[in-house]
N, C-alpha and C positions, 0 to 999 in steps of 0.2 A: 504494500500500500504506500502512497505516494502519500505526505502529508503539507499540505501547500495552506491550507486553509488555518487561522487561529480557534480552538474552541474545535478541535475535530482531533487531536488527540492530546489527553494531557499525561502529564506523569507526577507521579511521588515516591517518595523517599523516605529514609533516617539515619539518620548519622549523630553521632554523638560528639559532641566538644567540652573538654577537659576548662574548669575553672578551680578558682582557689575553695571551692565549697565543694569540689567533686563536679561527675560528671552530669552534662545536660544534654537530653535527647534533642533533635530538630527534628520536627518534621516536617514538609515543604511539599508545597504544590507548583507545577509549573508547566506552562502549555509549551509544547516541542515546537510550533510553527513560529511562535513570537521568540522563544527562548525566558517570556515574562514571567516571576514568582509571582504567584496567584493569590500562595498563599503561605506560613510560617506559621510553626506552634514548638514553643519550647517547654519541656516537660522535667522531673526528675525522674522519671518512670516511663518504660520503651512500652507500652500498652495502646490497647485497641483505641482507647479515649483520647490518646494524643495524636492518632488520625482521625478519628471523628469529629476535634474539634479543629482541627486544620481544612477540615473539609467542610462545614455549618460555615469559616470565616471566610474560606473559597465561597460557600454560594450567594452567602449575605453580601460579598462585595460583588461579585461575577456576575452575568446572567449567560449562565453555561447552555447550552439547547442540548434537549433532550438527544439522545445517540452519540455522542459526543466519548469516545473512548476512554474512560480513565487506566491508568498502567501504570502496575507497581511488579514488584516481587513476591515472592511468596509468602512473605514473612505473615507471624498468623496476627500480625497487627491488623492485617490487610485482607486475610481468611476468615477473622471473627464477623459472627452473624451479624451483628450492629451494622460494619462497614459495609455489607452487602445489601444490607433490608437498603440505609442511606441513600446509595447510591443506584440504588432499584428504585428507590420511591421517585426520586428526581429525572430520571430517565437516561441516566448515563450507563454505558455498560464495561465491566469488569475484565481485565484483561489482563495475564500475569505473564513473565518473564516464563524461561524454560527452565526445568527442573538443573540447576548446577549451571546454568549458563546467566551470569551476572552481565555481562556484555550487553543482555536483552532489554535492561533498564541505563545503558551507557547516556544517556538524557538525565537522567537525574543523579549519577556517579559524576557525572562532568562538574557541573552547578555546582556541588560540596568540596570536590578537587580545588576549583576556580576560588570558593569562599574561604577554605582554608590556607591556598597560599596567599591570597591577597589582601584577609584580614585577622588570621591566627597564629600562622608561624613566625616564630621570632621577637613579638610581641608577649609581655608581660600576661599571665593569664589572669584573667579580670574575676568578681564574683558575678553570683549569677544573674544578677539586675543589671549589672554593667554590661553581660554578653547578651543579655536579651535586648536593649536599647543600641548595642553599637548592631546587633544585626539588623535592625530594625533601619537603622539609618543607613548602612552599608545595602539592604536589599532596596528601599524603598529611594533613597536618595543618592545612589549611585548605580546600582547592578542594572536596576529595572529602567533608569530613565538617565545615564553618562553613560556606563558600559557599553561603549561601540562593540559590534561583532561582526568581521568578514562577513559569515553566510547572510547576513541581512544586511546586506551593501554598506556597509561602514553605518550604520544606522543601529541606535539604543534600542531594546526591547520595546521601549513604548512608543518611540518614536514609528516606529517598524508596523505596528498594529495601527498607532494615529493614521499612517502614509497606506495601510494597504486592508484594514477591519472595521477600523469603532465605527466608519457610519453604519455599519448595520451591527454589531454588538459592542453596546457602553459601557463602561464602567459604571454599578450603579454608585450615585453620591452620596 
């Protein structure tokens, strides 16, 4: 499948980053056509609830159209029945990675590669309010709308969806 369209396939993840209080889960949303984070939840605990509420703050800001492929891995954050009733009720459908092949989520492997060398390593590890607000500004106020990317013609994530999506899907306000 060719993916050209924004909101036609997304993907998520988690990855954990190490602070002075211990570790904190991410979980993150992100459409493959834009390359844009949809959406972020940091947790202390790698559980079904820290995608569920990454995904309620995806639909509360997004308006996702029903068919719209969501794609993770296997993990059973992403197997438990909450995540599936969810994402059934809304109209998206479930699609996983291959048994042993992680390459099949290399869309959201990339994103945590990109966010950890460009705003974790080397740096001093912060507590867990301080990593939840520098990702916050790091996703929102740079990744999603400065972060030029080749494949979208030197053009930001948002910029990339303004120039080629939002008049027909907005971001809701």
């Amino acid at each position: 499948m060719e993916i050209t369209k924004a909101f036609q396939v997304i993907t998520s993840d988690i990855s954990y980053l190490k602070t002075t209080e211990g570790s904190q889960y991410i979980c993150k949303i992100k459409d493959v056509a834009s390359g844009t984070v949809l959406a972020q939840t940091i947790s202390d605990r790698m559980k079904a609830d820290l995608v569920m509420t990454t995904i309620k703050t995806m639909l509360n800001r997004w308006k996702i159209p029903k068919g719209c492929i969501f794609h993770s891995d296997r993990g059973s954050q992403y197997r438990a029945e909450e995540v599936r009733k969810l994402l059934n009720q809304h109209g998206l459908l479930q699609s996983f990675s291959g048994r042993g092949k992680p390459g099949d989520n290399a869309w959201s492997e990339s994103f945590f590669s990109i966010l950890k060398k460009e705003m974790i390593h080397g740096k001093p590890r912060k507590s867990k309010s301080e990593l939840n607000q520098d990702l916050f500004i790091y996703t929102e106020g740079f990744y999603n709308t400065k972060r030029i990317q080749k494949r979208l013609g030197y053009l930001s994530p948002m910029e990339w969806l303004k120039q080629n999506q939002m008049s027909k899907l907005e971001s809701v306000p």
